[in-house]
N, C-alpha and C positions, 0 to 999 in steps of 0.2 A: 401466775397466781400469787406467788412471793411479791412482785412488784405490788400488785395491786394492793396489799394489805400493807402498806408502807405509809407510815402518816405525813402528812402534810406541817408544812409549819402552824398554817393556822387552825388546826386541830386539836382536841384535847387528849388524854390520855384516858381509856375505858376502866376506872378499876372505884373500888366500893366509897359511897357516901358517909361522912359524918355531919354532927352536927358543930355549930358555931358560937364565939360571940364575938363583941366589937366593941373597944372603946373609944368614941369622935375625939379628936383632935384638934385644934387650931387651924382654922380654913385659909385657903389663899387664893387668889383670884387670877383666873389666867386670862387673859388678854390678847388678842391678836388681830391680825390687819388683811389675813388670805384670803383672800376674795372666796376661795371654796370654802372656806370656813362659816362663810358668813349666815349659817341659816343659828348659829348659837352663839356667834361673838357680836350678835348686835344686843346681846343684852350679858348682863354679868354674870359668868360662871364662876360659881364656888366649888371649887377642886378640892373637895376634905380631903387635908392626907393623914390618915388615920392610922394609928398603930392598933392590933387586932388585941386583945389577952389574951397570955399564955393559958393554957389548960391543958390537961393530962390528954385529952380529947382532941388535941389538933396537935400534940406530942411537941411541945413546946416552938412553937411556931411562931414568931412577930410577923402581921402583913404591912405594908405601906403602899402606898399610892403615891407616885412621885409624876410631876412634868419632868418631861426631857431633861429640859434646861436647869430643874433640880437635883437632877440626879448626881451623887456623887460618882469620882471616877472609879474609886472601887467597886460598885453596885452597876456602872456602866460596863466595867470589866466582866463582872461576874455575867450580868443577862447574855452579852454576846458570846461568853464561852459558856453557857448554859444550852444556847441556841444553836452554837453551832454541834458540841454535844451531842442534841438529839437529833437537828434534823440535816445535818453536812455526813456524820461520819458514822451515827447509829444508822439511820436511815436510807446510807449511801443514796442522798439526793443532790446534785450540784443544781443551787437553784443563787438566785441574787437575793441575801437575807436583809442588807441595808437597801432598803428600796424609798427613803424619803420621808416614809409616814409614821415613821419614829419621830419626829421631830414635833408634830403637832398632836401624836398620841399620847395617852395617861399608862403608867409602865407600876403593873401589880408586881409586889417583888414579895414572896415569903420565904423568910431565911431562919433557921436555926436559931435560936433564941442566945444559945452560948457560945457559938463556933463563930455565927454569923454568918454560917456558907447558905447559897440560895439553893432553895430546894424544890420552887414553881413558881414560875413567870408566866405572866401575862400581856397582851400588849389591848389595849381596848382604845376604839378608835371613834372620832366625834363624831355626829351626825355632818355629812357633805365631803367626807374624806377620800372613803373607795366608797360606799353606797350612800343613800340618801338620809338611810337608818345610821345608826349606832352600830360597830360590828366590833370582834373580840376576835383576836387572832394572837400568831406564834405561842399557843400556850403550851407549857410543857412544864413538866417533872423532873427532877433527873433518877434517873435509873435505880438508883438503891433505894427508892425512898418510896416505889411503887408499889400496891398492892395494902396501901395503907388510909386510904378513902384522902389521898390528896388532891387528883383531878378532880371529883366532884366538888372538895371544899372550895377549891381552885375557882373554877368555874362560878359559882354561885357568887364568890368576892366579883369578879369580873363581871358578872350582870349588875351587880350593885354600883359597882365604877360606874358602870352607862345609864345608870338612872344619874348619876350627879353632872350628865352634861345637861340637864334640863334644872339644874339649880334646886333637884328637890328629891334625896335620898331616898328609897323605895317607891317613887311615884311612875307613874307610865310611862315607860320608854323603850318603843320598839327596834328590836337587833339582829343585824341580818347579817349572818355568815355563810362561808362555804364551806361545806364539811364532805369529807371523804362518805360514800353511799354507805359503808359497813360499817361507819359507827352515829347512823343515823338515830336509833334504838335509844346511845347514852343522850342525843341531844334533846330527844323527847325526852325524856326523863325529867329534862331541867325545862318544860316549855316549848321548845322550838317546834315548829312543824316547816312541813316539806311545802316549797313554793314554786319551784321547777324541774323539769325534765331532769334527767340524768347527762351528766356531762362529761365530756374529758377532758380530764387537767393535767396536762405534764405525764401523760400515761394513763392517768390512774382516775377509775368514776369519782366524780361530785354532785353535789346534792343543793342548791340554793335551800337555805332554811331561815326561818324569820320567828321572833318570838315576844308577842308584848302581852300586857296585862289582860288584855282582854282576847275575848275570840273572834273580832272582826276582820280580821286580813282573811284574805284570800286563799285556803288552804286546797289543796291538789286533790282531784276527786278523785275518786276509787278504779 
């Protein structure tokens, strides 16, 4: 029962909602040649990478939105011992964390406003990557900072990421994750609904969920 209730890398962390704001930033264009890429690089993506404002309300938090290959090494430093943190040694999972789709994925990073230490990572991934959809995986919190409505804020930046692979920030863009069966409740909460059977992954039930603006896909009947 302990294993089963063990999160997943690409899962989020269940703990209370706040609210938001955002300041847009200077946009950059990302570019590429992957043939699996190709259902969004045949036209031009604008990758805002936007700094969030601070407010008492998100407890002094800056977000970014960085490509790969902008990422500084210190902020590269930080996600992968953020990642490995939660889901190598919290989680005792030996799984393979660098699996490739870091490279062509958009990396949410919200760090302390004064320290600069990351405090929730994201990794949100382009439409033709692992699914057809837009998907949002390795998300995580670190440990101290839990219990403070950062997964949900968390979450919500990372749906917004995946509307900017369609070149048009809050606009229709459907997102399809795996998420472990028992924390299917928080996904609803933000949208998603259940699209498949229950599954095993590495031990532990999953749940295909899918979430766009509208109520046409295909939701799992009763």
């Amino acid at each position: 029962a302990q294993q089963d209730r063990r999160r997943r890398p690409d899962e989020a962390v269940l703990i209370a909602g706040i609210g938001y704001r955002r300041r847009p930033q200077p946009s950059a264009i990302l570019e590429t040649s992957t043939p699996r890429l190709g259902l969004f690089a045949r036209v031009s993506l604008k990758a805002f990478c936007f700094v969030h404002a601070q407010s008492l309300n998100e407890m002094n938090l800056q977000w970014q939105i960085e490509r790969f290959d902008a990422l500084e090494l210190r902020q590269l430093y930080q996600l992968l011992q953020l990642r490995q943190a939660v889901f190598a040694v919290e989680q005792q999972c030996i799984y393979q964390d660098l699996d490739n789709l870091d490279l062509e994925s958009f990396h949410l990073l919200g760090c302390h406003a004064q320290s600069g230490k990351l405090l929730a990572y994201a990794r949100c991934l382009p439409p033709g990557l692992k699914y057809p959809e837009s998907s949002i995986g390795r998300v995580a919190v670190d440990l101290s900072w839990r219990g403070k409505g950062l997964g949900h804020a968390l979450l919500r930046r990372a749906i917004d990421c995946c509307a900017l692979f369609d070149g048009n920030e809050g606009g229709v863009q459907a997102i399809r994750i795996s998420a472990q069966a028992y924390l299917q409740r928080f996904y609803e909460s933000h949208g998603f609904f259940v699209v498949s059977e229950a599954f095993l992954e590495d031990g532990i039930w999953h749940r295909e969920m899918r979430r766009c603006t509208s109520n046409s896909g295909l939701k799992m009947s009763d």
